[in-house]
KOLKE-26397 format. One record per residue: chain; residue in three letters; x, y, z of N, C-alpha, C in turn. Coordinates in nm, 3 decimals. Atoms other than C-alpha are relative to their C-alpha. Example, Ala and Ser with C-alpha at 12.3 -4.5 7.8 and 13.67 -1.06 7.14 Angstrom:
A,ALA,0.089,-0.119,0.000,1.230,-0.450,0.780,0.090,0.120,0.000
A,SER,-0.082,-0.119,-0.006,1.367,-0.106,0.714,-0.077,0.109,0.073
This chain:
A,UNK,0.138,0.039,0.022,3.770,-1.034,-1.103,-0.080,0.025,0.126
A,UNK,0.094,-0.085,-0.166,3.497,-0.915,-0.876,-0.059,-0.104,0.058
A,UNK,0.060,0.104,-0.085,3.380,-1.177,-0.591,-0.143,0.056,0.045
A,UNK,0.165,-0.063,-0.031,2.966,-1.205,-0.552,0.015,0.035,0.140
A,UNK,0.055,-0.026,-0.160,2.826,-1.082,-0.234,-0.157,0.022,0.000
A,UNK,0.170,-0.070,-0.051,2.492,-0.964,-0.089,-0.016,0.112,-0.043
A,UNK,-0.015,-0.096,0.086,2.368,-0.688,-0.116,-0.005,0.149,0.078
A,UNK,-0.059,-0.126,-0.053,2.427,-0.324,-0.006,-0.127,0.115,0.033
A,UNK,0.133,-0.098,0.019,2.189,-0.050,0.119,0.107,0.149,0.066
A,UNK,-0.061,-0.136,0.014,2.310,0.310,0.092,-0.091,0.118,0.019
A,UNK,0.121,-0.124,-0.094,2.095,0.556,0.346,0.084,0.150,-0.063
A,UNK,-0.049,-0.106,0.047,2.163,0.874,0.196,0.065,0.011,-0.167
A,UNK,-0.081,-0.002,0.172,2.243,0.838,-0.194,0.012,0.091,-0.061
A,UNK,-0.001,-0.150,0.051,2.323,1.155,-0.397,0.093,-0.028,-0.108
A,UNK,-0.042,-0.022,0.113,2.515,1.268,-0.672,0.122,-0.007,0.079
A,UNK,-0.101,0.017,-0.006,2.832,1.245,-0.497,0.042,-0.115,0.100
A,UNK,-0.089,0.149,-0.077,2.980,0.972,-0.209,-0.120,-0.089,-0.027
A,UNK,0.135,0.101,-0.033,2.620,0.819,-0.206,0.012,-0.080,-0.145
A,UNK,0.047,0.089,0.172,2.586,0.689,-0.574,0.106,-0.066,-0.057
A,UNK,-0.115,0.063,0.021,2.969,0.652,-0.650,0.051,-0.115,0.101
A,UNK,-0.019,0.101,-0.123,3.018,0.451,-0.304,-0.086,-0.156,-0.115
A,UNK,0.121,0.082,0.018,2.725,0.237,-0.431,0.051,-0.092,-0.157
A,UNK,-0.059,0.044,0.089,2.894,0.220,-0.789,0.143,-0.123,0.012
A,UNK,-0.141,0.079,-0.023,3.217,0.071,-0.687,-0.041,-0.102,0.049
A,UNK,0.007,0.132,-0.068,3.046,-0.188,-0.445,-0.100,-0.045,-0.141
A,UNK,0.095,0.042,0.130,2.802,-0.295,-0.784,0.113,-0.076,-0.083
A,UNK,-0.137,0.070,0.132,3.154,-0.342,-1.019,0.073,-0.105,0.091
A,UNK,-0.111,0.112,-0.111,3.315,-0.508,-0.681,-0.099,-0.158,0.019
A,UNK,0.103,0.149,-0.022,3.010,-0.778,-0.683,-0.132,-0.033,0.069
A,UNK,0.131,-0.007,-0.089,2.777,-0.670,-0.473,-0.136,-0.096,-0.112
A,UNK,0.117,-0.019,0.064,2.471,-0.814,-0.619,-0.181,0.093,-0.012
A,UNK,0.145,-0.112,-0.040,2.166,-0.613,-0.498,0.018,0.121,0.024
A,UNK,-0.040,-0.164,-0.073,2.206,-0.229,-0.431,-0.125,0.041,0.030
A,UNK,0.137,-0.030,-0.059,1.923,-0.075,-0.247,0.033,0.177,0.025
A,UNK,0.000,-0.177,-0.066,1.948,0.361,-0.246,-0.114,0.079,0.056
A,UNK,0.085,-0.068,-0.115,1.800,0.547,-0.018,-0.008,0.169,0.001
A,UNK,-0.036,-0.162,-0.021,1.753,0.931,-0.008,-0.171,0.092,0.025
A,UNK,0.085,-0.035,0.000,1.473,1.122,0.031,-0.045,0.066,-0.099
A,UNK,0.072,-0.010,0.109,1.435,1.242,-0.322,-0.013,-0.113,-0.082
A,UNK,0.045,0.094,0.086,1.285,1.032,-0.513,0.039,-0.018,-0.185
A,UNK,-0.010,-0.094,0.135,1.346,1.223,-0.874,0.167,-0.055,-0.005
A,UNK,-0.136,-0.011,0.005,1.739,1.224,-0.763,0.027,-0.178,0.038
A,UNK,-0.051,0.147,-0.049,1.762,0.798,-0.665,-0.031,-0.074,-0.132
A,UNK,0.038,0.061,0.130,1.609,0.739,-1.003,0.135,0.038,-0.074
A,UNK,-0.119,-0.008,0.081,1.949,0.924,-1.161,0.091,-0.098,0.035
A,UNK,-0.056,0.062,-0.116,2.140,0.766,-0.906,-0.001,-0.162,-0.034
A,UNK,0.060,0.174,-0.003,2.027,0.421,-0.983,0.074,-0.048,-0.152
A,UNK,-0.036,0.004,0.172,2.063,0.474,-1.402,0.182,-0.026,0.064
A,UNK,-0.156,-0.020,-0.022,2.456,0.575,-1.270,0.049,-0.115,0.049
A,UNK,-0.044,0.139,-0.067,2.511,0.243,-1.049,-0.028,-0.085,-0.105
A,UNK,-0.011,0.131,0.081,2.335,0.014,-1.307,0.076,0.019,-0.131
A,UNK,-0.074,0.011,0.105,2.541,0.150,-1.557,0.197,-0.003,0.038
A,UNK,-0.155,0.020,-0.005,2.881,0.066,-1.372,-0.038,-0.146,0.005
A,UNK,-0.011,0.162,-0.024,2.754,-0.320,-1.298,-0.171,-0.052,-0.053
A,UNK,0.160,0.038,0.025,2.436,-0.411,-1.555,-0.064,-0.101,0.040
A,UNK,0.024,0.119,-0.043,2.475,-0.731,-1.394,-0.092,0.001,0.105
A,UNK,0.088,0.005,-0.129,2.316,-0.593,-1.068,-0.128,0.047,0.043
A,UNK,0.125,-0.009,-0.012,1.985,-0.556,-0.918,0.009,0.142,0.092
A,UNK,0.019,-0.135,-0.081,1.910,-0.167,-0.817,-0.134,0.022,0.033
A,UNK,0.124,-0.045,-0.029,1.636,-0.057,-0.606,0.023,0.130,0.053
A,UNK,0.086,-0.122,-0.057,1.478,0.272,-0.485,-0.057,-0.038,0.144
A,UNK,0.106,0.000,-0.107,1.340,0.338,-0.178,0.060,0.149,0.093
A,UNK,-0.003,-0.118,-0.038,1.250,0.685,-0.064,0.007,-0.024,0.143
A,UNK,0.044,-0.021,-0.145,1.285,0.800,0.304,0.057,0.125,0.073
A,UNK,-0.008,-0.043,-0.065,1.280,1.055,0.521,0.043,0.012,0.093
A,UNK,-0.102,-0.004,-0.131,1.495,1.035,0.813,-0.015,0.072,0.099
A,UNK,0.067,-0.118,-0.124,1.329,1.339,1.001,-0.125,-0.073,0.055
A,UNK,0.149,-0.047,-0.073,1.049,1.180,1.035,-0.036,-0.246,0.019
A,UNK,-0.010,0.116,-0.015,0.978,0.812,1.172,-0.088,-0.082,-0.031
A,UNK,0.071,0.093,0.053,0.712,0.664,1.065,0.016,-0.034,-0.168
A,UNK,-0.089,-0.027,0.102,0.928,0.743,0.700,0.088,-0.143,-0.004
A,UNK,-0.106,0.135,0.038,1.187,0.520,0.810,-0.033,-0.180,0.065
A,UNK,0.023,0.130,0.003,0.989,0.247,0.928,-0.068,-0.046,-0.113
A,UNK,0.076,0.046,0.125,0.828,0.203,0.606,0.078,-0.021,-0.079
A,UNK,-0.149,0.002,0.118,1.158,0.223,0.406,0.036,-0.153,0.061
A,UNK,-0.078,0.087,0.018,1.287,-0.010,0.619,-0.108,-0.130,-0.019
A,UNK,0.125,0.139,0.059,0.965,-0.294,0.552,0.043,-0.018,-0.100
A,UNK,-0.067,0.039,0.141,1.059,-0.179,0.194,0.099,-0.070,-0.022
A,UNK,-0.113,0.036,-0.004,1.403,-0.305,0.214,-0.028,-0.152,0.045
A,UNK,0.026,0.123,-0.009,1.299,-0.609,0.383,-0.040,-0.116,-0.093
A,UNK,0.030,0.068,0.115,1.121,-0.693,0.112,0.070,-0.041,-0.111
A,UNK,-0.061,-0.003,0.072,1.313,-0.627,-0.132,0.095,-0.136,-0.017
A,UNK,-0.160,0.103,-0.044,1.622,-0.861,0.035,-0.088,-0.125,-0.012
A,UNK,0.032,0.155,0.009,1.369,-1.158,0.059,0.102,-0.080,-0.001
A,UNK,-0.040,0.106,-0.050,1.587,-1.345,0.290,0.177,0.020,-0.046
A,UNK,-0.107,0.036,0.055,1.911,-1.223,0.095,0.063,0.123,0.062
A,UNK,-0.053,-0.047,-0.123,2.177,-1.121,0.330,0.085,0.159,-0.007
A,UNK,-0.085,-0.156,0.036,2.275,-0.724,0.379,0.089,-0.045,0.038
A,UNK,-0.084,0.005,0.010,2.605,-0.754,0.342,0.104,0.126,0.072
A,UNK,-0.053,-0.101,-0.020,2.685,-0.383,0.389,-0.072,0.093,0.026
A,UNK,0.033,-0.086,-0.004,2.562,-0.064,0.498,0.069,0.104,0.000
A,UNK,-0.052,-0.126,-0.002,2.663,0.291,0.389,-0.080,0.114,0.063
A,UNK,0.109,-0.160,-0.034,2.507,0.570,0.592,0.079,0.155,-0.006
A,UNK,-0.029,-0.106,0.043,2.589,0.861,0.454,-0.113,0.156,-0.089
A,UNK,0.154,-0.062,-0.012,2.243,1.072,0.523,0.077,0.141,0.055
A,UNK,-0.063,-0.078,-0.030,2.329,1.408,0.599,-0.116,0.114,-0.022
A,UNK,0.063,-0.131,0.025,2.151,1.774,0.597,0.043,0.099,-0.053
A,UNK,-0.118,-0.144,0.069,2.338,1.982,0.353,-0.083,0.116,-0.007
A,UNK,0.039,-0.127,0.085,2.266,2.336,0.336,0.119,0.103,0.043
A,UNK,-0.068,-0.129,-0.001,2.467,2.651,0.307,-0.012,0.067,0.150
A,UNK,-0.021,-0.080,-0.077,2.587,2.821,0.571,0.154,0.068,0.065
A,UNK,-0.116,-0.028,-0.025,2.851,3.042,0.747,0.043,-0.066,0.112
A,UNK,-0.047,0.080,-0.104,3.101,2.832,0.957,-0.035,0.022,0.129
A,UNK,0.037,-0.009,-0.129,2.965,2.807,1.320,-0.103,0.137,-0.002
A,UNK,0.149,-0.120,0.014,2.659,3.026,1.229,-0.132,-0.105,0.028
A,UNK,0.060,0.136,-0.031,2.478,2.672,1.335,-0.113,0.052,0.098
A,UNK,0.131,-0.045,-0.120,2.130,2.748,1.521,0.009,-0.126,0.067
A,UNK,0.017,0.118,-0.093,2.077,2.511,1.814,-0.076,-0.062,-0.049
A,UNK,0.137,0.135,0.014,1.743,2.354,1.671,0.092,-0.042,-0.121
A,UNK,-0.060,0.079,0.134,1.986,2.348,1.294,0.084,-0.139,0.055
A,UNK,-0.051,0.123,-0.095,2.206,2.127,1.514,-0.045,-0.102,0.014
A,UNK,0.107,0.090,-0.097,1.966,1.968,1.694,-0.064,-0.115,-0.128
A,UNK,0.091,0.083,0.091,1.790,1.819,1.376,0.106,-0.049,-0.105
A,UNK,-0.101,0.109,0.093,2.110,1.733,1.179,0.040,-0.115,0.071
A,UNK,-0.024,0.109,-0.079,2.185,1.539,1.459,-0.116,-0.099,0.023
A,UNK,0.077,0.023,0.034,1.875,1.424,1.469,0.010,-0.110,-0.144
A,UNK,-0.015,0.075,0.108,1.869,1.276,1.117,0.104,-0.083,0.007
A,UNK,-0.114,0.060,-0.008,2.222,1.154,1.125,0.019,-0.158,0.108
A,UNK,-0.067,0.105,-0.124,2.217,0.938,1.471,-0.158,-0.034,0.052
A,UNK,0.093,-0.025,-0.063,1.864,1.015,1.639,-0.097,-0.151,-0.018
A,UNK,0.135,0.065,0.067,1.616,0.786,1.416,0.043,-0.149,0.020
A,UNK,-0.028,0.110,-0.042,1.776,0.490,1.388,0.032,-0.059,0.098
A,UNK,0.055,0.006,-0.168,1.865,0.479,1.753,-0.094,-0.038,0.067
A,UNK,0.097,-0.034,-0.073,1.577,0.532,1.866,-0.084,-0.152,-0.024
A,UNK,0.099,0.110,0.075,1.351,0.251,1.590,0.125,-0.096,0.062
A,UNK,-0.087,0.091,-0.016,1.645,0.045,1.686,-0.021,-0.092,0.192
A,UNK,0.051,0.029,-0.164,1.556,0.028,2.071,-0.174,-0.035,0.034
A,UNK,0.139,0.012,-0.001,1.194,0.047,1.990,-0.044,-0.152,-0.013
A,UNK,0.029,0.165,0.026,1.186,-0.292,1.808,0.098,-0.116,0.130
A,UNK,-0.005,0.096,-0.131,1.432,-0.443,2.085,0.074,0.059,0.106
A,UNK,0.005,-0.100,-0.136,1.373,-0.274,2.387,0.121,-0.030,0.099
A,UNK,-0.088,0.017,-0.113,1.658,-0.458,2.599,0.135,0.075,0.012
C-alpha cells in the first residue's frame, strides 16, 4: 500500500524519465506532482499520463525555461504557490538539452549552454536570493 507524502516537482518532464519518474512517485503516494518543462503542449500529455497512474493526485503544469532567468524565477513563484505551505518532499531534475549530434562534435558555446541549463541557473538564483 502506498504511504502519503508531499509533493514532488519534476524540472524537466518529457515523454520519457520525466513523466514516468513522476508516475511512479504519484502510485507511491506522493500527493501533489508539479511538471516542469518548457513545452507547454508536451506537460499537458505528461500530466493526462501521471494522473492516469494515481487519479487520486493533484497534477500541475508549470512552464519554464531554464536558459533564461527571469523564466525560472517565475516558475519557481508558480510552484510556491501552488505548494501553499505543503512540503516539497522531492525533487527530480532531469532538464537537459537534447539534440542530435555526432559524438564529441560538441561546439564550445553547445557545451557551454547545456551546462548552462543543467547546473548554471539554479546556482546562480540560488546565491542571488541568499547571497552568503
Amino acid at each position: 500500500m502506498a504511504q502519503n507524502h508531499g509533493a514532488l516537482l519534476v524540472v524537466g518532464s518529457g515523454p520519457g524519465i520525466g513523466s514516468h519518474s513522476a508516475a511512479h512517485f504519484a502510485r507511491e503516494g506522493f500527493d501533489r506532482i508539479i511538471l516542469m518543462s518548457r513545452n507547454a503542449a508536451r506537460l499537458r500529455v505528461d500530466a493526462v499520463l501521471v494522473q492516469s497512474a494515481a487519479p487520486e493526485a493533484w497534477i500541475d503544469i508549470v512552464p519554464v525555461d531554464l536558459s533564461i532567468n527571469s523564466s525560472v524565477r517565475k516558475a519557481l513563484i508558480d510552484v510556491d504557490k501552488i505548494l501553499d505551505g505543503m512540503p516539497l518532499e522531492c525533487v527530480i531534475f532531469n532538464a537537459a538539452n537534447s539534440s542530435k549530434s555526432d559524438m564529441l562534435s560538441f561546439s564550445a558555446e553547445d557545451l557551454q549552454r547545456d551546462l548552462h541549463v543543467i547546473i548554471s541557473r539554479l546556482i546562480r538564483l540560488e546565491r542571488e536570493e541568499n547571497p552568503y
